[in-house]
matplotlib code that plots the C-alpha trace (Angstrom):
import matplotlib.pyplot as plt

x = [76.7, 76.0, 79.8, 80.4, 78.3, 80.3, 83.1, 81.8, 80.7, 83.9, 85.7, 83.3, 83.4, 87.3, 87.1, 86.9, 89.7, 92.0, 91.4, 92.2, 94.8, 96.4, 95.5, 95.3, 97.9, 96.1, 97.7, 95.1, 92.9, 96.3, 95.5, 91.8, 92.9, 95.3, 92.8, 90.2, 92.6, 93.4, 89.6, 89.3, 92.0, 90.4, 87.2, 89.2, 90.8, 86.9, 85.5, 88.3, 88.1, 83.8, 84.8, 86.7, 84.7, 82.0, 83.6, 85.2, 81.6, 79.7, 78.9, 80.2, 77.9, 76.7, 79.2, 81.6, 83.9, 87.1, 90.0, 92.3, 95.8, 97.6, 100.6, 103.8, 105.4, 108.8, 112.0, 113.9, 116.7, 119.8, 122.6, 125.5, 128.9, 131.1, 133.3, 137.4, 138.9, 141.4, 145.1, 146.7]
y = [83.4, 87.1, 87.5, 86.1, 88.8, 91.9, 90.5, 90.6, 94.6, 95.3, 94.3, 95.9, 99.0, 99.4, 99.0, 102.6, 103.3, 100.7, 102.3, 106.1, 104.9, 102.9, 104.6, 108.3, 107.9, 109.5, 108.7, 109.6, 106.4, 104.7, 104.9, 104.2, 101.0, 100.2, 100.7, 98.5, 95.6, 96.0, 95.6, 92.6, 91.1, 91.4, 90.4, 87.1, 86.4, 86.6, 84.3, 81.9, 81.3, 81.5, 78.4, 76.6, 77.0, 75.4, 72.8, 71.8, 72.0, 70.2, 66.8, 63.7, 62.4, 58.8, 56.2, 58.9, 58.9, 58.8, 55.9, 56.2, 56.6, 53.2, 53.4, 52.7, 49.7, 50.4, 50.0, 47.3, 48.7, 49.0, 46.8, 49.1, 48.0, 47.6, 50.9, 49.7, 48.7, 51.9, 50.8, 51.9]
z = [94.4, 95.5, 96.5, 92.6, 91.0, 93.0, 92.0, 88.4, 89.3, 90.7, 88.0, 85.2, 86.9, 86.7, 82.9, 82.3, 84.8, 82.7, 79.7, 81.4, 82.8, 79.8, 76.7, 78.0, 80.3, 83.2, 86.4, 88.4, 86.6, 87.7, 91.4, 91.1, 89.3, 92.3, 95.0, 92.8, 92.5, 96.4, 97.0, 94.4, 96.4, 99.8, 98.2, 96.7, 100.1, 101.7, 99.2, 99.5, 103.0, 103.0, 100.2, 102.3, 105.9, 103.8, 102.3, 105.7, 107.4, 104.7, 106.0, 103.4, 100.9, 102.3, 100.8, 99.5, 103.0, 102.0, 103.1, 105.6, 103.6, 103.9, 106.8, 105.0, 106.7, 108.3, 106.9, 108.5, 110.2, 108.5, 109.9, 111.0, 110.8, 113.6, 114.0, 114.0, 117.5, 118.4, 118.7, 121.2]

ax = plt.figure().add_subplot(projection="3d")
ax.plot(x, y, z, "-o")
ax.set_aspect("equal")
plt.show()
């Protein structure tokens, strides 16, 4: 949850930035706001993937494991027709 709340700062401090860079025009606000969103994506990416290692590593809940998916059976082979004898 501690990655959650600097994501929360990170955000809350580029407010001011938004509002330079939007309402006043300031271009300078512009390129703070661009190097904030590039650290809020790297910040996504890391939270993402710290979600996903521990989903992968959590053991299953006894009784929830989860079914094999059914095998499809296989299609019976399609009868090919004979090709034409060549004339000669």
């Amino acid at each position: 949850m501690n990655n959650f709340g600097k994501l929360k700062d990170l955000v809350m401090a580029l407010e001011g930035d938004f509002e330079k860079f939007y309402d006043k025009q300031n271009s300078a606000a512009g390129t703070r706001v661009r190097k904030g969103m590039q650290e809020l994506k790297n910040m996504a990416q890391s939270i993402r993937t710290e979600v996903q290692n521990a989903k992968n590593t959590a053991a299953p809940a006894a009784g929830a494991a989860k079914a094999a998916p059914a095998k499809k059976a296989a299609a019976p082979a399609a009868k090919k027709a004979a090709a034409p004898a060549k004339k000669k």
